[in-house]
N, C-alpha and C positions, 0 to 999 in steps of 0.2 A: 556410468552414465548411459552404457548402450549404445544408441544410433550415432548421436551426433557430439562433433567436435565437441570443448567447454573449453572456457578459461575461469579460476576460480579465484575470485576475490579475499584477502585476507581480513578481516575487520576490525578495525584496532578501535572503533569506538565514532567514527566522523559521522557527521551528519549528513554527509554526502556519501556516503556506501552504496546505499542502494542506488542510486545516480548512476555510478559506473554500471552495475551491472544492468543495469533499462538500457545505459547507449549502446553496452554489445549484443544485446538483444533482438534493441532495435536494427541490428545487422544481420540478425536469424542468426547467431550463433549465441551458443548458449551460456551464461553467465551463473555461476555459484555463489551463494554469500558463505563464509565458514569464518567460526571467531578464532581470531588471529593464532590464539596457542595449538588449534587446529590443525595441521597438512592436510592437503586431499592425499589419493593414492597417486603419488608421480610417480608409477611404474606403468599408467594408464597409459596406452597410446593414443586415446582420447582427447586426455587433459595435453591442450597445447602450452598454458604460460600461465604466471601466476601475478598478479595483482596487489602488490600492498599497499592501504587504504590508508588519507588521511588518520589524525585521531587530535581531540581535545588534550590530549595528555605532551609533556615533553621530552625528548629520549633525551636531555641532560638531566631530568628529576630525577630521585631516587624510586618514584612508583611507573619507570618506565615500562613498557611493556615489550616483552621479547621475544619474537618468531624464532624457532627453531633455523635459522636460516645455514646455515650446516649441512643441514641435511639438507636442503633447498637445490642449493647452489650446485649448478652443473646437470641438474636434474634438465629444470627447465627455462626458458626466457622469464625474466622476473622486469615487472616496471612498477618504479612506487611512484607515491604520489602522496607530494607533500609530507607529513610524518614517516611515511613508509620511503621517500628521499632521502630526510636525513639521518635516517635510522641505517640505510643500505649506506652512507658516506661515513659514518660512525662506526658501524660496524668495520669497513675494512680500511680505516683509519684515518679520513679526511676530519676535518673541522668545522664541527656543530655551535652555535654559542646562540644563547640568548638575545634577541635583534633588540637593539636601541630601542625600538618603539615598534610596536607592535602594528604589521604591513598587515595589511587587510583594504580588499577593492580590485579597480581595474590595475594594469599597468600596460607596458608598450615592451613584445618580446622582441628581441636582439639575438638573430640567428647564428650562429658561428659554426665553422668547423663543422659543415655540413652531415647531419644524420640524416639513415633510413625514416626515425621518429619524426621529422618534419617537411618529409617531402609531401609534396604539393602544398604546403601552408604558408601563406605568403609573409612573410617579415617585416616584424613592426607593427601585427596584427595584436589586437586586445586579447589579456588573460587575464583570470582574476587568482590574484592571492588571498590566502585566509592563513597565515601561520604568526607563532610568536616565535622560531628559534628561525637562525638563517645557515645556510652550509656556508661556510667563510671560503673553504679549500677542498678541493677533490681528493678522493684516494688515492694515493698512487696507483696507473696502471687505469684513470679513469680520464676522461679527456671534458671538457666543458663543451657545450655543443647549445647552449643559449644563457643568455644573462637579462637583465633592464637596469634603467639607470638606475633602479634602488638598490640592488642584488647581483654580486658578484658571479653566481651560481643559479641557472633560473632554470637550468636540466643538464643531465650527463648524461655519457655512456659509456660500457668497458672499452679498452682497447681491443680492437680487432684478435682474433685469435688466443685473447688474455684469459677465458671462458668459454666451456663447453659451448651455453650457450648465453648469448646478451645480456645483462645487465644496465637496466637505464633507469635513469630517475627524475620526474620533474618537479620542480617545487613552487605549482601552480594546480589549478582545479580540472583541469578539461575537459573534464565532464560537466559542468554546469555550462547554461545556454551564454553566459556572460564573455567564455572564452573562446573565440569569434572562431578560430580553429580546429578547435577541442576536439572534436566530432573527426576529424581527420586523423589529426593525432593519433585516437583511442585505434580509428582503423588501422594505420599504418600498423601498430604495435600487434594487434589483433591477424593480422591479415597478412604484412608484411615480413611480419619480425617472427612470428606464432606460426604464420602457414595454416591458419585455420582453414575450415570450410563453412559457407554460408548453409550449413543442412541441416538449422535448426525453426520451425513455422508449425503455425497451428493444427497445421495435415498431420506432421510428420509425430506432432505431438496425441493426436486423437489416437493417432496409429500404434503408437508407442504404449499408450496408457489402457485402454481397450487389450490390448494382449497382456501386458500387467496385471492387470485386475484379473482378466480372465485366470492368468496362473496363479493369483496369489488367494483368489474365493474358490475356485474350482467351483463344488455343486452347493455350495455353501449359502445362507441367506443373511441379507443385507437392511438393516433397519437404517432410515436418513431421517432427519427431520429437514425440514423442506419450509422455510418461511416467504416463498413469491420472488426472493431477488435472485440477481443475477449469478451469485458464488453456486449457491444450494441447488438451482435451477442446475445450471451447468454439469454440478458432479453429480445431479440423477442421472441427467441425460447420459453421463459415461457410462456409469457402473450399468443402466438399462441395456446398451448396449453392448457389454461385457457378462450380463448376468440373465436377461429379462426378467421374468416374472418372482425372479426370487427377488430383488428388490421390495419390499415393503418402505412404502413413504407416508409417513405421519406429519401432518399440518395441523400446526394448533395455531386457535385466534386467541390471540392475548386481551381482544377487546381495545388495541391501540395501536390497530394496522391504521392505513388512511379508508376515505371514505368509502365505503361497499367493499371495502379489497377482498376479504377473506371471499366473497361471491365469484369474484371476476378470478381471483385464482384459483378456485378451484376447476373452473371454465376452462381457462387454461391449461390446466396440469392434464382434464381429462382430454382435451383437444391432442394432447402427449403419449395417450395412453400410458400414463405412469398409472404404477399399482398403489393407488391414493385412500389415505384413512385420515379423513376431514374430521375435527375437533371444535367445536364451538368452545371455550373455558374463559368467553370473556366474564361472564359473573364471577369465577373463581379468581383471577388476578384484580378486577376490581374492586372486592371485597378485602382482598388483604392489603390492596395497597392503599383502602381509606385511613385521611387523614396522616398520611407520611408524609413528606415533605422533602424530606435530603435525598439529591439526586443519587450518590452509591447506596444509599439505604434502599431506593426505588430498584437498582438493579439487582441489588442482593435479591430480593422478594422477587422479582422476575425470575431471576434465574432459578430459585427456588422453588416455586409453582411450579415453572417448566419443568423443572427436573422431577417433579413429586407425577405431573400431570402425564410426562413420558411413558416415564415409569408405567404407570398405571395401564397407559393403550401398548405399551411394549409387551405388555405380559401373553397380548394374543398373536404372537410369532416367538414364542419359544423356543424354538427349532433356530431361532437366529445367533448367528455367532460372532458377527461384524455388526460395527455402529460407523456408516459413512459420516466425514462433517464436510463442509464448505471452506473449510478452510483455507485463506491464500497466503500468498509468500509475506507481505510485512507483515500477519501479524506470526507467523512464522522468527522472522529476525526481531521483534520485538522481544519474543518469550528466548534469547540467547543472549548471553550478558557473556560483555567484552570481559571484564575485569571481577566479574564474581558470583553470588548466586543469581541466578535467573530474575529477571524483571517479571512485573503482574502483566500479562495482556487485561485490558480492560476487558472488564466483567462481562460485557455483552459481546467482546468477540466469536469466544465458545462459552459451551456450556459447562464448565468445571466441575471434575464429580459422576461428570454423567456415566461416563466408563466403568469406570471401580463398582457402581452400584448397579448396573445393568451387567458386570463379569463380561463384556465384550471387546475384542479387540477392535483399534481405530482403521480405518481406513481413509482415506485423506485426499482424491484425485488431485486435487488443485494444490499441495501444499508449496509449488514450485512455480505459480506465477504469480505475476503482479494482477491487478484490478482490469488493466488493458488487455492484458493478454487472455484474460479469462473471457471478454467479450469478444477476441481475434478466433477463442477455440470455439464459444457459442454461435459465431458466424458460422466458421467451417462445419459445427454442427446444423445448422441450418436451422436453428430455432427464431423463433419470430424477434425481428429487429426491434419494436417497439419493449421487448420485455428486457432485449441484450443492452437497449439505448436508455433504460429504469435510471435514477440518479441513487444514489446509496442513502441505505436509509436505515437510523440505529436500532440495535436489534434491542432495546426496549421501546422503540416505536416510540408512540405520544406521549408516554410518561416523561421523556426528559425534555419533550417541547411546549409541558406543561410546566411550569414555573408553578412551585406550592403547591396545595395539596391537590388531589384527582377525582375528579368526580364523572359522572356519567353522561352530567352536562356538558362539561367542562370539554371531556371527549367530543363530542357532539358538534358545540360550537365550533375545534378544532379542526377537524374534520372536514365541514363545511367550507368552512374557511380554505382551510389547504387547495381541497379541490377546485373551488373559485381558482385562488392563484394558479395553480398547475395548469388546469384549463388555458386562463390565459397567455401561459408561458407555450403550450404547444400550440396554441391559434396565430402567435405572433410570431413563430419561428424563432424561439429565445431559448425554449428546452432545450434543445440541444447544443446551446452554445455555451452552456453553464454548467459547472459538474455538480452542485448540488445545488436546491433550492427547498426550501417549508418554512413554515409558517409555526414562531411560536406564540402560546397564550401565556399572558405577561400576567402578576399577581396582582396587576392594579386596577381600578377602576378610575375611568375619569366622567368630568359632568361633559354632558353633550346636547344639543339643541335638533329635535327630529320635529319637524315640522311646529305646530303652536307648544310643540312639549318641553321639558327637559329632561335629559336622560342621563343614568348615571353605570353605564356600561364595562366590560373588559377591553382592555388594547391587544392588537393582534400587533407583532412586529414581522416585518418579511425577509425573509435570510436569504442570498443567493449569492454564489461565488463562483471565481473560476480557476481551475486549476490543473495540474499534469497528473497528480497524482494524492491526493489532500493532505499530503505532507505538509505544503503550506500552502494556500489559498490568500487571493485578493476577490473583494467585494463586485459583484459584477456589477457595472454602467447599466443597468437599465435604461430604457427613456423615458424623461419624465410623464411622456402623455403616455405611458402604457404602466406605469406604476398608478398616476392619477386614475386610469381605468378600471384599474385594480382594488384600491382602495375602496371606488366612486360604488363597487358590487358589491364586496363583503361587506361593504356597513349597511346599503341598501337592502342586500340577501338573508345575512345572517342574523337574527334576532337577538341581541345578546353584548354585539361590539359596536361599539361606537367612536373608533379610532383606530388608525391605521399608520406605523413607523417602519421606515424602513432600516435596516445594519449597515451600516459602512466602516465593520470593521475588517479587519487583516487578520489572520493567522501563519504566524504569530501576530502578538500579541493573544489574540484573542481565537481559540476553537470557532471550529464550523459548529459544531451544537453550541447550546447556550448551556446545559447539561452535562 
């Protein structure tokens, strides 16, 4: 890992993984995700302690999943959490069983037998449990050090001197905002128990990766593709910095960026001085995607263009030997499967393919942080706030905020539209308090009344939500008179709609795209 401290996460499958590793992060030190049959190198002096992660699964099943922990042990501080509790009580011979009914929510923690793990957090504070097995009895040689009135066992530790070094376990979340302490906790184990160092930040990270790339391209040339956001933006600006002018950046218009974008980025990029090769091919993608309809079918044909259309403008840097992507850490942990072959990343994450047929090796700046932290390193790079503050936006663009088939209008109207809303989401001071918002075109038409006429137009419906990380997202509160504002322009503005809905769904249940 080089400069700074880690602690490395096991991942047994929870939905909460990447959760732990954002809270140690959020400490500046550095967090790993690795699937559970994995070890880091614990001969690192680096790696301070190791982490094992809730999981869906149950260590009395027969499809239990099993860490090498053998070879773990003595190495270094281990703390599990939840699954990775009772799996460490199981292991050196406490009692696991199937819980009466399955604890899931808040409870009220009961401190005892005072640990390092719970100093400063105050007792009788809220935690949230999410499990179906319960630890009955501790291992011998393990002491109980919290409980609640549902759970006999609500966290342990070894005994003093019983282990090189600590072993603890809680059989609660603490890393979710739910568990009022949690955040303490995580440090105490991190800081207290690990001896970490805080010397992991987005300086330290520029500094780290800029010297990286430098050795790892030497005089070597760098082909990116570059689509306006914040990921692709970001890992020009690295590799620019670690390479200059051999970088080569290809921007292609798919024809279903938002309104003018492809204009204003390229504005942009040259304001960068990046080594920029602008692509119009919005006729080509909207050609092949007339009359298709099925949202993966839209993506297939996206990414197939692109890659046909790459292709194509790649041929005039020959000499190049590296293909940079944008890519970051979920969809990094998305493409590792706990329990067997690899998961798909959605088709629009990367470009699949692209490598093998351009004979180029990958190079990845970002494959190591989250969405936040990619905007913490484009701060520290000093790139314009307004491009690092962009909401996310999917890499087939309008196609999947088209509902049915695509047309040229249809973009148009969209478009339009969009920009209305955005417009008024930065005039009210609302952009920035929502992690994403756009605007889809619905396949319907309804009748409408525009002055002595009747009209029989498309609905626009308006998406906006807020969230940590869009893992899950809730619907953002607008206020009614700035949604009514809203509305009150795109039907007046835009020739074509004549209604306006707005989402008040959740994810879950329901994705931030409709797509």
């Amino acid at each position: 890992m080089g400069m700074a401290d880690y602690i490395s996460v096991l991942d047994f499958g929870s939905q909460y993984t990447q959760l732990i590793a954002r809270r140690i992060r959020e400490m500046n030190v550095y967090a790993e995700i690795i699937p559970y049959s994995k070890l880091p190198d614990l001969d690192d002096d680096k790696l301070k302690g190791v982490i094992l992660s809730g999981s869906p699964f149950s260590v009395t099943a027969e499809n239990a999943l099993h860490p090498e922990l053998e070879t773990l042990i003595n190495k270094k501080p281990i703390l599990g959490i939840c699954y990775g509790a009772q799996y460490l009580t199981q292991y050196f011979g406490g009692k696991v069983a199937k819980s009466e009914k399955r604890e899931y929510g808040s409870a009220e923690l009961d401190i005892c037998n005072g640990s390092i793990l719970f100093e400063k957090v105050e007792n009788h504070s809220q935690i949230w449990m999410s499990h179906g097995d319960s630890i009955l009895e501790t291992a011998p040689n393990f002491n109980v050090i919290a409980k609640t009135d549902s759970i006999p066992v609500a966290a342990f530790a070894s005994n003093p001197g019983e282990f090189q070094n600590e072993i603890l376990g809680v059989q609660f979340h603490p890393e979710v905002t739910h568990s009022i302490g949690g955040k303490t906790i995580l440090e105490n184990f991190v800081f207290n128990i690990c001896k970490s160092k805080a010397d992991w930040s987005a300086d330290s990270f520029v500094e780290k990766t800029v010297s990286d790339l430098k050795a790892l391209i030497g005089e070597e040339e760098v082909i990116i593709g570059l689509s306006g956001g914040v990921d692709s933006t970001v890992a020009a600006r690295l590799l620019q910095m670690a390479i200059g002018d051999k970088l080569k950046c290809i921007f292609i218009n798919n024809g279903l960026l938002r309104y003018d974008e492809f204009n204003e980025v390229v504005e942009n990029y040259a304001s960068m001085n990046l080594n920029l090769y602008p692509v119009d091919a919005s006729r080509e993608f909207l050609t092949e995607l007339e009359g298709v309809t099925d949202p993966e079918e839209k993506r297939k044909i996206i990414g197939r263009v692109f890659i046909e259309i790459f292709e194509r403008e790649s041929k005039q840097f020959e000499s190049a030997t590296f293909l940079a992507q944008g890519t970051i850490y979920p969809d990094v942990i998305e493409s590792l499967s706990v329990v067997g072959p690899s998961v798909t990343i959605k088709s629009h994450h990367n470009v699949g393919g692209l490598p093998d047929k351009l004979n180029l090796k990958i190079v990845e700046p970002l494959r190591m942080l989250f969405k936040d932290e990619v905007r913490r390193v484009g701060k520290s790079l000093k790139l314009d706030p307004k491009l690092l503050g962009r909401h996310p936006f999917p890499g087939p663009g309008l196609a999947i905020r088209i509902l049915g088939n695509i047309t040229e209008e249809k973009v148009l109207l969209l478009q339009k539209a969009d920009k209305i809303y955005i417009d008024h989401l930065r005039q009210s001071g609302y952009y920035d308090k929502v992690w994403q918002a756009g605007t889809i075109l619905l396949p319907v038409k309804s009748v409408g009344v525009m002055g002595d006429e009747r009209t029989y137009e498309f609905t626009i419906a308006l998406r906006a939500v807020v969230s940590e990380d869009g893992m899950t997202a809730k619907w953002a509160e607008l206020p009614y008179n700035l949604l009514a504002d809203i509305s009150n322009d795109i039907i007046n503005k835009v020739k074509g709609i004549n209604r306006v809905v707005y989402d008040i769904s959740t994810k879950p249940p329901s994705t931030i795209e409709w797509e």
